[in-house]
LOVORO-707067 format. One record per residue (C-alpha): residue in one letter; y negated, z, x negated. Coordinates in steps of 0.02 Angstrom, whole numbers, plus 50000, padded with zeros to 5 digits. Layout:
BEGIN
aYZX ...
This chain:
BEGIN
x524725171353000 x524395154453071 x525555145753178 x526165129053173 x524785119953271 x523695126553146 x524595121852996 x524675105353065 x523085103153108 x522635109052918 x523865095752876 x523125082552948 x521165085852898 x521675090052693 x522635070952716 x520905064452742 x519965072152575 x521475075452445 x522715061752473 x522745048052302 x521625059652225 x522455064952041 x522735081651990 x521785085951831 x522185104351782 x522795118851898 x521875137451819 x523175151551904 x522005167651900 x523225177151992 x525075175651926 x525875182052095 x524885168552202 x526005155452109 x527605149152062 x528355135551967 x527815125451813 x525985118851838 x526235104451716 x527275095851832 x525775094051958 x524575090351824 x523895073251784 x524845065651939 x524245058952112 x524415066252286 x525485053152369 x525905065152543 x525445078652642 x526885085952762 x527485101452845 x529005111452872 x528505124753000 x527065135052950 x527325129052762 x526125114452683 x526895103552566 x525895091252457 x526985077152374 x526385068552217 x526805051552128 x528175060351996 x529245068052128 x528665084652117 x527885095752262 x526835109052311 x527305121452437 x525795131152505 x525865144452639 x524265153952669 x525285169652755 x523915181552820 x522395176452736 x522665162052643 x520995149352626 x521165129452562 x519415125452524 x519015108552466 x517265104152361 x517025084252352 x516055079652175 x514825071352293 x513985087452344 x514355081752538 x514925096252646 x516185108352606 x517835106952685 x518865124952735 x520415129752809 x521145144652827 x520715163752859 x518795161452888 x517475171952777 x515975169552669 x517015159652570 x516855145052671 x514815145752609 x514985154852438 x514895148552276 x516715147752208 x517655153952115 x517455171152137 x518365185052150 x519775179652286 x519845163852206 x521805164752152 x522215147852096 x520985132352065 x521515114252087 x520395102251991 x520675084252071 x519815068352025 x518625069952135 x518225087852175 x519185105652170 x520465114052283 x520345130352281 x521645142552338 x520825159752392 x521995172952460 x521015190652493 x522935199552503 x523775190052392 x525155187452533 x525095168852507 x525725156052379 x525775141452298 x527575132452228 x527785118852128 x529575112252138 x530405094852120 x530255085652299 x532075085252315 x532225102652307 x530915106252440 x532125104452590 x533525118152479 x532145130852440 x532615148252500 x530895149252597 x531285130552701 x533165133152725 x533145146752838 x532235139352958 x532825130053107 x532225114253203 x530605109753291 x530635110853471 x530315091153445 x531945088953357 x533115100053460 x534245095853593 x534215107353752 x536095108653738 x535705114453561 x534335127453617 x535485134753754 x536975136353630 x535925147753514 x535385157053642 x537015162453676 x537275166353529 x535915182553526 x536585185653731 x535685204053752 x534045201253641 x532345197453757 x532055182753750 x530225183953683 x531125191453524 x532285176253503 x531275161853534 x530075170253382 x531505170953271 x531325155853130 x533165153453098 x533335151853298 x531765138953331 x530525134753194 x528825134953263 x528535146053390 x527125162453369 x526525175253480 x525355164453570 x526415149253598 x528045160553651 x526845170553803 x526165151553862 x527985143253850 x528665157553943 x527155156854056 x527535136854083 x529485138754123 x529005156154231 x530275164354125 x530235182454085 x529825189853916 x531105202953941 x532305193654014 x533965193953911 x534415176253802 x536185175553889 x535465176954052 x534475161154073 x535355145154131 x535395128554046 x534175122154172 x532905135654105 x533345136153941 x532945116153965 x531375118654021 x530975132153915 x531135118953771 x529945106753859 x528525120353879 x528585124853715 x528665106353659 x526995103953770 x525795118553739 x526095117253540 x525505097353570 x523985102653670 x523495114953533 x523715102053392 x522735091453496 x521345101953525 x521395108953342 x522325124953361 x521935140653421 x521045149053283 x520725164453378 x519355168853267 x520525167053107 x521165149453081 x519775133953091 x520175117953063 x520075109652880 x518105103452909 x517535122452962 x517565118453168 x518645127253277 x519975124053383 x519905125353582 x521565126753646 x521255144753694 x519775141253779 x520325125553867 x522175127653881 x523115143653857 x523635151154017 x523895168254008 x523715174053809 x522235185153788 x521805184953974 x522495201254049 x521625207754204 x521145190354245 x521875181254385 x523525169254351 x523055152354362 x524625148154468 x524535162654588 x523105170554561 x523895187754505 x523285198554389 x523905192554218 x524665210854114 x524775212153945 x526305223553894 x527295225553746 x528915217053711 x529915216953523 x528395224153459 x527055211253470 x525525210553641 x526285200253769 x525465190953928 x526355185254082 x526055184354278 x527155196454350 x527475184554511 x527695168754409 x528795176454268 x530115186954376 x531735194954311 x533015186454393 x533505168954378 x532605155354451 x534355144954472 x536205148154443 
């Protein structure tokens, strides 16, 4: 599943080709893969592209929306009438060089200027059409809690207190807690404030819990910034890939190497069931202030 740097960076490339362009028909080949009345998208403009978390929403001129989340293997893949290059984002595979549709191809887009397709190899992912309005109040968007951005630290150490004996790793992944955060950005925020993965939510101070808000804030700008992670899943919308882990991330996916801080050797454990890196100097147990 991508994570928000990666939807945002998605975001901000499909603003570039779709945006003004009129929707012309919408073919659904797979009924699961999406929701809503399509004739309320039809013959009307794209007038916005924005994002709530991990979900892509495309406004249009008649105050209707599309909410798009590409889940595990969700593709966008954008052919200009011009025959110029191909754009693709999404769960890379020969579909970013085949000729579509084709089989995976669960729901086309014909715009005034080229096709969207939607291709979705597991069908996890969907497409939504619902009144604009009504985007904030959908089941899917109301659960989920602010930005890092948009939160206060006094707000951030107040719902941690609320989940006092959960690891923290487990809590700061939790949606309805802090909307953003995946595996990779929780082990390099917690890597930033030398915080703990295991450490329990009630335990850390509001000075940590502070500064556990500005890491977070920082690495997820660096990775929009550098296009994401894509750790060999995600690209960005014109087929490149991102470099944040190659030129950022401090610890994910380097166990056995040595901490940049320290220069221990980074370990990779388990913690609330997902592959977790920290330095074991840097990232101690106990608090780092009372």
């Amino acid at each position: 599943m991508p994570e928000l740097p990666e939807v945002e960076t998605i975001r901000r490339g499909l603003d570039q080709f779709i945006k003004h362009q009129k929707i012309l028909t919408i073919t659904v080949n797979c009924e699961k893969s999406f929701q809503g009345p399509k004739d309320k998208a039809e013959n009307h403009s794209v007038v916005a592209l924005r994002r709530f978390g991990k979900a892509l929403i495309i406004d249009l001129d008649n105050h209707y929306s599309l909410m798009i989340h590409l889940r595990m293997t969700g593709q966008l893949i954008y052919d200009p009438d011009n025959q110029s290059d191909r754009y693709a984002a999404g769960h890379p595979s020969d579909n970013f060089t085949a000729t579509l549709p084709n089989k995976q191809t669960r729901v086309i887009i014909k715009l005034s200027h080229g096709n969207l397709y939607f291709n979705d190899q597991r069908k996890f992912g969907f497409i939504k059409v619902l009144p604009t309005a009504e985007v904030e109040n959908d089941s899917f968007i109301r659960k989920l809690a602010k930005e890092p951005w948009v939160m206060a630290p006094t707000e951030f150490y107040d719902k941690l207190q609320h989940h006092p004996h959960s690891c923290i790793k487990a809590t700061i992944l939790d949606q309805s807690i802090i909307c953003g955060l995946g595996n990779i950005y929780a082990d390099e925020a917690l890597f930033a404030a030398q915080i703990h993965p295991e450490r329990e939510s009630g335990s850390l101070t509001k000075s940590e819990a502070t500064k556990l808000l500005k890491a977070a804030c920082e690495v997820m700008d660096k990775s929009i910034a550098s296009g994401g992670s894509t750790m060999q899943t995600y690209v960005k919308a014109d087929g490149t890939k991102g470099d944040y882990l190659e030129l950022f991330a401090q610890v994910f996916r380097r166990q056995n190497q040595p901490c940049p801080r320290c220069g221990t050797t980074i370990q990779k454990i388990k913690v609330a069931g997902r592959g977790t890196h920290l330095c074991p100097h840097c990232q101690t147990r106990s608090k780092q202030d009372a």
